[in-house]
Kinemage of the C-alpha trace (Angstrom):
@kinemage 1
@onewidth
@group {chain A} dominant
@subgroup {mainchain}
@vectorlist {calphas} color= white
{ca unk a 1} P -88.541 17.869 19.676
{ca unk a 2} L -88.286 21.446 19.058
{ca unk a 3} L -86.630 23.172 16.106
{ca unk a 4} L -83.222 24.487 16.474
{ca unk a 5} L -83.317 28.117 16.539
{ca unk a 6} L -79.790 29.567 14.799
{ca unk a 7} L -79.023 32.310 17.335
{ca unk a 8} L -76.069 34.711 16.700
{ca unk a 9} L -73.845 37.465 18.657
{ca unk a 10} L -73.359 40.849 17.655
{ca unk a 11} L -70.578 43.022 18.908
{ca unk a 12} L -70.076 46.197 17.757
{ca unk a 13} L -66.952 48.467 19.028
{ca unk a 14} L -67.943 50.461 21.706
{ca unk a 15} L -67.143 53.813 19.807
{ca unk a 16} L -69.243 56.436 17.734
{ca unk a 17} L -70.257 55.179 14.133
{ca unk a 18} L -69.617 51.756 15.109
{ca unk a 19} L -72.885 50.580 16.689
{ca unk a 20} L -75.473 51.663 14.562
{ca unk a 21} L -74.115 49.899 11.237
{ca unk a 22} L -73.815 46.382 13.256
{ca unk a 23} L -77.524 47.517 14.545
{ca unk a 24} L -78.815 47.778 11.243
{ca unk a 25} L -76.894 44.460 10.429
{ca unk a 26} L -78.324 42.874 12.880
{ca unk a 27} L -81.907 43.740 11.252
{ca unk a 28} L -81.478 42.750 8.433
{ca unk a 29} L -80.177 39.395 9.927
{ca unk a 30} L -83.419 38.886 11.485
{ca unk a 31} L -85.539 39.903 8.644
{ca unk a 32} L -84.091 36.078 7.516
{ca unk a 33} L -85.346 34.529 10.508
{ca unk a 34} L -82.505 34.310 12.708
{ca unk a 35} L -81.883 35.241 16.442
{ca unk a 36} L -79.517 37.890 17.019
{ca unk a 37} L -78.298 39.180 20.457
{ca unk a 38} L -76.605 42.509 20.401
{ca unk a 39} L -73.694 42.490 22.884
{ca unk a 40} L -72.486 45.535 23.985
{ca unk a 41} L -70.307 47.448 26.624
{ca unk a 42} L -72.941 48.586 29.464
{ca unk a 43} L -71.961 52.074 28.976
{ca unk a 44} L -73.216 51.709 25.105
{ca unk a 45} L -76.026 49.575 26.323
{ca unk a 46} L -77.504 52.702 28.692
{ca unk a 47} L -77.543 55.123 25.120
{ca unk a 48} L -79.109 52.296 22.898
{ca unk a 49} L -82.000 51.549 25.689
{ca unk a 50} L -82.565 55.548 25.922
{ca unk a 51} L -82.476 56.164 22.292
{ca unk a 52} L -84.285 52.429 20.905
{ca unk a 53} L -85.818 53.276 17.916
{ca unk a 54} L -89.299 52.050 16.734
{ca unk a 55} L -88.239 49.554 14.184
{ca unk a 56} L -85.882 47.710 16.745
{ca unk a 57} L -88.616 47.608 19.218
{ca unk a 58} L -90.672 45.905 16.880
{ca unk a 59} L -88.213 43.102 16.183
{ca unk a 60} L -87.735 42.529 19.642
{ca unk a 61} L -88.595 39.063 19.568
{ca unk a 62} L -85.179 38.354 17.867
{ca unk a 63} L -83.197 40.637 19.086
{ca unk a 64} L -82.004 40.889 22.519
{ca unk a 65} L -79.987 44.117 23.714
{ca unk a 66} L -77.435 42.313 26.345
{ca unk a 67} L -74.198 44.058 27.894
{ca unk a 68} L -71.148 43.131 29.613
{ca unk a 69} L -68.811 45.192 31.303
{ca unk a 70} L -66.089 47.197 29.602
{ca unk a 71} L -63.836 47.095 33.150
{ca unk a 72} L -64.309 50.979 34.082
{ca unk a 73} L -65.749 52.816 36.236
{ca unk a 74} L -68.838 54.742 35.822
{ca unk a 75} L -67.213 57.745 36.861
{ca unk a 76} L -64.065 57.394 34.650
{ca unk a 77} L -63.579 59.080 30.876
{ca unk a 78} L -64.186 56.715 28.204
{ca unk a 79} L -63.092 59.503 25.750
{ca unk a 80} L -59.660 58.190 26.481
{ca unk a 81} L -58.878 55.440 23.831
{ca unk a 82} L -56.262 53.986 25.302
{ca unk a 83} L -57.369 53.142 28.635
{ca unk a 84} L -60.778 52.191 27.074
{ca unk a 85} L -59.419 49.813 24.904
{ca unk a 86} L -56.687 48.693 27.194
{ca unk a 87} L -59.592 47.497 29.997
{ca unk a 88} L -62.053 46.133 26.852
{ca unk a 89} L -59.299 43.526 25.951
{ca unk a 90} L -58.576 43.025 29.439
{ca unk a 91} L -61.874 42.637 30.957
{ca unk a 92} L -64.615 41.705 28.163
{ca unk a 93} L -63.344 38.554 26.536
{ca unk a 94} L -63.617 37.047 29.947
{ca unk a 95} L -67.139 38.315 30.131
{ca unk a 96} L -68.116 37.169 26.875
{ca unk a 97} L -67.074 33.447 27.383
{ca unk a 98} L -68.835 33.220 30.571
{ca unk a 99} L -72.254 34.696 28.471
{ca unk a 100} L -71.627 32.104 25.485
{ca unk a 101} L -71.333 29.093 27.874
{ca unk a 102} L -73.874 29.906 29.563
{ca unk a 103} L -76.632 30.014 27.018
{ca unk a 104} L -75.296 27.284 25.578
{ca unk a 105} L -75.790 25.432 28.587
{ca unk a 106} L -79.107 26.807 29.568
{ca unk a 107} L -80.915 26.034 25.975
{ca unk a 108} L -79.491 23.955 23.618
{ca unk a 109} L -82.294 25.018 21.074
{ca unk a 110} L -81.086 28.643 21.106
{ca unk a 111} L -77.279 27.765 21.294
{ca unk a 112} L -74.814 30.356 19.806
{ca unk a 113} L -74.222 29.370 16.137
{ca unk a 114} L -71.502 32.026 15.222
{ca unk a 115} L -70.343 35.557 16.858
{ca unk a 116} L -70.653 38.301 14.344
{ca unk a 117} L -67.612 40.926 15.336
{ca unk a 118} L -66.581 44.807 14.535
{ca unk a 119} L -62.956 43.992 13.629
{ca unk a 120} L -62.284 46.511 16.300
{ca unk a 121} L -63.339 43.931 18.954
{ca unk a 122} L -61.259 41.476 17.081
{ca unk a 123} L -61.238 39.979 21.041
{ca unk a 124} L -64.602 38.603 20.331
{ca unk a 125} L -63.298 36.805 16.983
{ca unk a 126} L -60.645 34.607 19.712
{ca unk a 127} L -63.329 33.979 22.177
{ca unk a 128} L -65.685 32.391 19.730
{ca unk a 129} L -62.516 30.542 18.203
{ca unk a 130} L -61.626 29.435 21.576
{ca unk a 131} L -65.410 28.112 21.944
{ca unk a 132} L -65.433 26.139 18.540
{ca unk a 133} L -67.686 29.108 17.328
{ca unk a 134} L -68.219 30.369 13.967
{ca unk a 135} L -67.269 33.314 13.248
{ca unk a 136} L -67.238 36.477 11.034
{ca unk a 137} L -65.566 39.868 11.233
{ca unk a 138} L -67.260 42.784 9.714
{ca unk a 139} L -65.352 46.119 8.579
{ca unk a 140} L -66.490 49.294 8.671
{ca unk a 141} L -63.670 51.255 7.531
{ca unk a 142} L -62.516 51.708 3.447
{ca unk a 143} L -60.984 49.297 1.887
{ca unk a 144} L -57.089 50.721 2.231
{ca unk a 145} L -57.052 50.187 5.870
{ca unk a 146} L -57.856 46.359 5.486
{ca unk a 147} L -55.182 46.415 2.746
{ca unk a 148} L -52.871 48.076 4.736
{ca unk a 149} L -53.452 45.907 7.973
{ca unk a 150} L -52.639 42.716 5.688
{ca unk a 151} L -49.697 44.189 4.319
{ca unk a 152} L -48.253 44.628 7.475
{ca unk a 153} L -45.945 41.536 7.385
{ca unk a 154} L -44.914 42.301 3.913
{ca unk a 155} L -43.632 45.664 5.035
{ca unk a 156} L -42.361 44.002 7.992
{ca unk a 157} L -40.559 41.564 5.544
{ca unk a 158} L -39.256 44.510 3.378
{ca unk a 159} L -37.541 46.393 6.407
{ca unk a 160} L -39.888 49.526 5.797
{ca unk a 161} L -40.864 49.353 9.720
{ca unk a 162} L -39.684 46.818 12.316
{ca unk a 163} L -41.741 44.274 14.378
{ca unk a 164} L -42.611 46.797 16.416
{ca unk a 165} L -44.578 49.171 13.729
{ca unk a 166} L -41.471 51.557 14.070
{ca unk a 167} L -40.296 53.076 10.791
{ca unk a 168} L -36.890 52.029 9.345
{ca unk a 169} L -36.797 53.257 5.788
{ca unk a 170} L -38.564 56.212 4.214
{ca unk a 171} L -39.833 55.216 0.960
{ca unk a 172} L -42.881 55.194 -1.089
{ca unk a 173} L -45.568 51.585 -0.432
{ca unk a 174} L -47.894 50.587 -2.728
{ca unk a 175} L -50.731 48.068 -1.302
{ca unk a 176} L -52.359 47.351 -4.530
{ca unk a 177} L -52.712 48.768 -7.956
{ca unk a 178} L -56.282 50.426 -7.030
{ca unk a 179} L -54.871 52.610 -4.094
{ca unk a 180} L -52.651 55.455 -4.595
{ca unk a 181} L -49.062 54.804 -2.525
{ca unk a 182} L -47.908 56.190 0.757
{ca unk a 183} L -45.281 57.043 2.283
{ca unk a 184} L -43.768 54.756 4.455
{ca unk a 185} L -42.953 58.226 6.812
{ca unk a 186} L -46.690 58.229 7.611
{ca unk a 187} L -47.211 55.489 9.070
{ca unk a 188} L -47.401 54.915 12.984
{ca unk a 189} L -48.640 52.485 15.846
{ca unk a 190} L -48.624 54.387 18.897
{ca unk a 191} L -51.680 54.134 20.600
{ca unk a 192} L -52.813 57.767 22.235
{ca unk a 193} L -50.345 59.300 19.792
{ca unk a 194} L -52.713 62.017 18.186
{ca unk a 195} L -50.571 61.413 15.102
{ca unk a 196} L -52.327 58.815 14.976
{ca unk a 197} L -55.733 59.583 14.426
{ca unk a 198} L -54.499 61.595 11.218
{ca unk a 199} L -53.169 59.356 10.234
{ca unk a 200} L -56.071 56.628 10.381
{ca unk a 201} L -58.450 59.462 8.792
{ca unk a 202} L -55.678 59.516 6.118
{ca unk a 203} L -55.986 55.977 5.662
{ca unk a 204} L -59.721 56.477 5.210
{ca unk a 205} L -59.478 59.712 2.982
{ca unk a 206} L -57.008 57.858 0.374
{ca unk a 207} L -59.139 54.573 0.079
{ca unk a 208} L -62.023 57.414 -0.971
{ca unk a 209} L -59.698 58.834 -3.302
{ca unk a 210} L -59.352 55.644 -4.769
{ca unk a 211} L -62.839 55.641 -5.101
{ca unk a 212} L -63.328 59.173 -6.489
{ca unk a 213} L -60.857 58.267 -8.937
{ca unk a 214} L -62.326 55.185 -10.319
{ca unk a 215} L -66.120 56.379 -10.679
{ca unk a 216} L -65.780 59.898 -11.215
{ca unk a 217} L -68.646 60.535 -8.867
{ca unk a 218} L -66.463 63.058 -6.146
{ca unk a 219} L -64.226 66.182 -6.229
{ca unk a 220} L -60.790 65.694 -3.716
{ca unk a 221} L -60.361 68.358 -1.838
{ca unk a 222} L -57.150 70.332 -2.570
{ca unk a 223} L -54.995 71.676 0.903
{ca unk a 224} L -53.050 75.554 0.293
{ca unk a 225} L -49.521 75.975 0.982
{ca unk a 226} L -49.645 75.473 4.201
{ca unk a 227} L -51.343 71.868 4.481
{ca unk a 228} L -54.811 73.446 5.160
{ca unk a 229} L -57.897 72.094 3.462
{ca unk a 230} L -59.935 75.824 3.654
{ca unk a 231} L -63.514 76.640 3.869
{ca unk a 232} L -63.226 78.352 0.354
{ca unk a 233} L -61.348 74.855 -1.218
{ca unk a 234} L -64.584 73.509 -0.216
{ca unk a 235} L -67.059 75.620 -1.190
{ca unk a 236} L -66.013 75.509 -4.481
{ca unk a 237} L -65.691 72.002 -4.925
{ca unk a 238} L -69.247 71.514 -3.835
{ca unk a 239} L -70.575 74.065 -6.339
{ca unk a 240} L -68.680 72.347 -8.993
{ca unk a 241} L -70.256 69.046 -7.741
{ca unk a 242} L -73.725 70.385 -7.271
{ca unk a 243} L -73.501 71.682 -11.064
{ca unk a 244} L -71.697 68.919 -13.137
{ca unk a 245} L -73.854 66.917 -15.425
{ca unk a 246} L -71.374 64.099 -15.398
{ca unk a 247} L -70.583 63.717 -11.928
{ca unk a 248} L -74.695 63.507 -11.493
{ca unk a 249} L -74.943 60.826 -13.753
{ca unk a 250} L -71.909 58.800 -12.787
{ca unk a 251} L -74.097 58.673 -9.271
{ca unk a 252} L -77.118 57.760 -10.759
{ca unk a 253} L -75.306 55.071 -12.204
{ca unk a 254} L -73.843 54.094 -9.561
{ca unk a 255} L -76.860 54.041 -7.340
{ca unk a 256} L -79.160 52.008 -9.596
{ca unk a 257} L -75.880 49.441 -9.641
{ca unk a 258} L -76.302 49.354 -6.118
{ca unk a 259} L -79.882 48.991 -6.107
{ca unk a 260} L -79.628 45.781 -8.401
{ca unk a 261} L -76.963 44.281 -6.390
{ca unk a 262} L -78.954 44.563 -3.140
{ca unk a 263} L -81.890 43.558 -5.129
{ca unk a 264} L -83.523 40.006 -5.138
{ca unk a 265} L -81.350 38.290 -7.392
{ca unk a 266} L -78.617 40.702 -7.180
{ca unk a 267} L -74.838 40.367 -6.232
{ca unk a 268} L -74.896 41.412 -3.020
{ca unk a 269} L -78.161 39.910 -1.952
{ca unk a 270} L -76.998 36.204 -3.166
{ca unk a 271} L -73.646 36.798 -1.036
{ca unk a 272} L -76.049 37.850 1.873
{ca unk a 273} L -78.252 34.527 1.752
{ca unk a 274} L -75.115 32.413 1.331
{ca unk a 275} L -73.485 34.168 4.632
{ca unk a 276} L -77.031 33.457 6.501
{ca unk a 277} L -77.055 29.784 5.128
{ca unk a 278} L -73.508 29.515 6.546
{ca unk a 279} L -73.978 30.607 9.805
């Protein structure tokens, strides 16, 4: 009787920045002997099949590039978020259900053992609930946007915005001790507001801060009177960065950290094995 083969999905957002770090995910995943197929939207499917690069094609016997449809047409602009994402959460959970059963049907030594999700295609993460799937969400973005997304019923709780994401009292939050407050005033929910992507690059910039802060290895950059982060504000700080002594070594520090955790033995590799053993 043949060997079952642990076989995982991979879904990726189908958005700049968000495919390649599942892709090289997904490598490493197979470097531990495990089956990963890489489930994307068949517009991002067309780029990744022109663009493959060597390394992928090499690992080929693990990885399968599949795609599903994302519920547009291949004439319409998938630069618009909302209707993009509107027709994803419409149209691709139904598509991904219909792929899971049937490989599971088909071969029940290369079953799906756990879907592997961008927790921008948090859809995925229901399906493979639905399915009695395990499953595991992967962020991409810093730190302060998870901690804001879970503090979302506290502030809900606390009256600072209503059930709704609309803003009822303007006041200072604080997530947690390591991340420097907002202000409840710039927060919003609006999907295709361009407030909104500010704001989310806000989100990201402060959780950075946070970072800076900590390790000393960064310079934030400083905006004039009028809110503007110039070309001059930066060109300074990177010739103060490029010549400080202790901002060097705080990053050498920092990297050889990073280099034991992701080392045999290390922090990060130990959490790594445990996560494969799990799924």
């Amino acid at each position: 009787m043949a060997m079952r083969q642990k076989h995982v999905i991979v879904i990726p957002h189908a958005a700049q920045g968000h495919v390649a770090p599942l892709m090289k995910l997904s490598l490493q995943i197979v470097a531990h002997g495990v089956k990963v197929t890489f489930v994307t939207t068949e517009f991002i499917h067309g780029k990744i099949m022109a663009s493959l690069p060597a390394k992928i094609e090499e690992e080929r016997s693990l990885i399968s590039l599949v795609s599903i449809p994302d519920g547009l047409e291949p004439a319409d602009d998938r630069q618009d978020f909302v209707k993009l994402t509107e027709s994803m959460f419409r149209v691709m959970p139904g598509h991904l259900r219909s792929f899971i059963e049937n490989i599971n049907q088909s071969n029940v030594n290369e079953q799906i053992t756990c879907v592997i999700a961008d927790m921008a295609a948090g859809w995925a993460l229901g399906v493979a609930k639905e399915l009695g799937i395990k499953n595991a969400a992967v962020l991409l973005s810093g730190p302060a946007t998870l901690a804001l997304a879970l503090h979302v019923p506290k502030l809900i709780e606390a009256g600072i915005i209503d059930i709704d994401g609309t803003l009822m009292k303007d006041e200072p939050i604080t997530l947690t001790e390591d991340i420097p407050a907002w202000n409840s005033s710039e927060l919003s929910w609006s999907s295709g507001d361009p407030v909104m992507q500010r704001l989310l690059f806000s989100y990201v910039s402060t959780g950075i801060q946070a970072f800076i802060s900590a390790d000393e290895i960064g310079l934030a950059l400083d905006k004039d009177e009028n809110g503007i982060i110039t070309s001059n504000e930066i060109s300074r700080k990177i010739e103060t960065l490029l010549s400080s002594d202790e901002i060097k070594a705080n990053a050498l520090q920092l990297k050889e950290s990073a280099r034991k955790s992701v080392g045999e033995g290390g922090s990060s590799f130990k959490n790594f094995t445990s996560f494969i053993e799990q799924i």
